[in-house]
C-alpha positions in Angstrom: -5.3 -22.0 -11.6 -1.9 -20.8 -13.5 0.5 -18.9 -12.7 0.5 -15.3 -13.7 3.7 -15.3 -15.7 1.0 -17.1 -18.6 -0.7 -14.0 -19.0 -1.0 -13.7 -23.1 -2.4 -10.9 -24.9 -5.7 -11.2 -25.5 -6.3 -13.0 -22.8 -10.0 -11.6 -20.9 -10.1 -10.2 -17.0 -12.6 -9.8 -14.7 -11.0 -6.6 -12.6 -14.7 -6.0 -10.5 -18.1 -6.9 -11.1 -19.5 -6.3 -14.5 -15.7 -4.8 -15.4 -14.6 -6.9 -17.8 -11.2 -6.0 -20.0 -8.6 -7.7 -22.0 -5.2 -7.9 -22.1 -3.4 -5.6 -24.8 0.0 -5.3 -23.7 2.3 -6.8 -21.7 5.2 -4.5 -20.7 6.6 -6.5 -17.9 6.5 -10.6 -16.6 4.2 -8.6 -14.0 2.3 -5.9 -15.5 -0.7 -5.9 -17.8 -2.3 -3.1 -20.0 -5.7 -3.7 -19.9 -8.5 -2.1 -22.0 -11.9 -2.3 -20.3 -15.2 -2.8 -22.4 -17.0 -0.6 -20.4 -16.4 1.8 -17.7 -19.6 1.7 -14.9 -21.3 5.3 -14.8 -21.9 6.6 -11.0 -25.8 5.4 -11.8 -24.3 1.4 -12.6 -24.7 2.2 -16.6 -22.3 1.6 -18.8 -20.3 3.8 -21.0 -18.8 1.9 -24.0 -17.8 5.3 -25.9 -15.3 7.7 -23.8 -11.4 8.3 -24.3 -8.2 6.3 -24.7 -7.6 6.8 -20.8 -11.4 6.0 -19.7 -11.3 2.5 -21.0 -7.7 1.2 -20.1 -5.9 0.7 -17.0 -2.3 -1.1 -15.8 -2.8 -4.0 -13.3 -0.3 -6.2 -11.5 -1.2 -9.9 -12.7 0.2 -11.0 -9.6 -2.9 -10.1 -8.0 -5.3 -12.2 -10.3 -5.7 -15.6 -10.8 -7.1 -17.7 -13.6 -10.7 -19.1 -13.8 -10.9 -22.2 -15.8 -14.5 -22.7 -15.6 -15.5 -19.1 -17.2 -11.8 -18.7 -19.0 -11.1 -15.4 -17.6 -8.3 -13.4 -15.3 -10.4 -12.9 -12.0 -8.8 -11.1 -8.4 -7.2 -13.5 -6.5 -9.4 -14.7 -3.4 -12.4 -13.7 -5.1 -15.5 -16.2 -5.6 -18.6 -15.3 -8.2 -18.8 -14.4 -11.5 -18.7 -11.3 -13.5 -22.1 -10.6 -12.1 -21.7 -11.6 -8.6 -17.7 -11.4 -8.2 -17.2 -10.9 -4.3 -13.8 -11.3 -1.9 -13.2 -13.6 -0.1 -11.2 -14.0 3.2 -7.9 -15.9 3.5 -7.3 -18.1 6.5 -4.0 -16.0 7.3 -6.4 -12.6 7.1 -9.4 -14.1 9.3 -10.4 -11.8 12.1 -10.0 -12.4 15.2 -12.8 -13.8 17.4 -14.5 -10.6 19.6 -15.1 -11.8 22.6 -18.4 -11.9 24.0 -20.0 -8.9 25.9 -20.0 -8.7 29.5 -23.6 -9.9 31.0 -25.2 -7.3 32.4 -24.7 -5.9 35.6 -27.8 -6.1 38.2 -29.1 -2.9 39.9 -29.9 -3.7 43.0 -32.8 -1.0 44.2 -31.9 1.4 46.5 -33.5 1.4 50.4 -34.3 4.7 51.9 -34.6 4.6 55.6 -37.7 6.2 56.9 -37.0 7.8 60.6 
């Protein structure tokens, strides 16, 4: 893993499942223009044709990491692949443990005295 500030231009990023981009601009140490291949219709589809706007999209580089298996920007604490990306939990974000539920209460029958 690097550290963000070696972001280049041209570099490629995973931002979700099957949204892959690269990096066209870098405006600040911490901020990346990206332009996405393709932008994922309501349906899953993808749209590679669409406007300017549609297609990029600034992200803070802080909150990616790099892969150097697949040689891609991925979201930090994410496992998978472009297919199958998914988060993670941090140990400092683990949930609490929920207690277990009460045991049930016995209902004892009532007794009707008969005169």
């Amino acid at each position: 893993m690097f550290l963000f500030s070696s972001a280049a231009i041209g570099d490629r990023i995973l931002t979700a499942p099957q949204s892959f981009g690269r990096i066209i601009t870098l405006p600040d140490a911490e901020l990346a223009l990206i332009q996405l291949d393709h932008v994922l219709a309501i349906n899953g589809a993808m749209i590679s044709t669409g406007t300017l706007t549609d297609h990029t999209n600034y992200v803070d580089i802080k909150n990616f990491e790099w892969d150097p298996q697949h040689e891609y920007w991925k979201p930090r604490n994410t496992s998978g692949d472009k297919i199958t990306l998914q988060m993670t939990t941090v140990r400092s974000e683990t949930p609490r443990l929920i207690p277990p539920p009460p045991p049930p209460r016995s209902v004892t029958p009532k007794v009707r005295v008969l005169e």
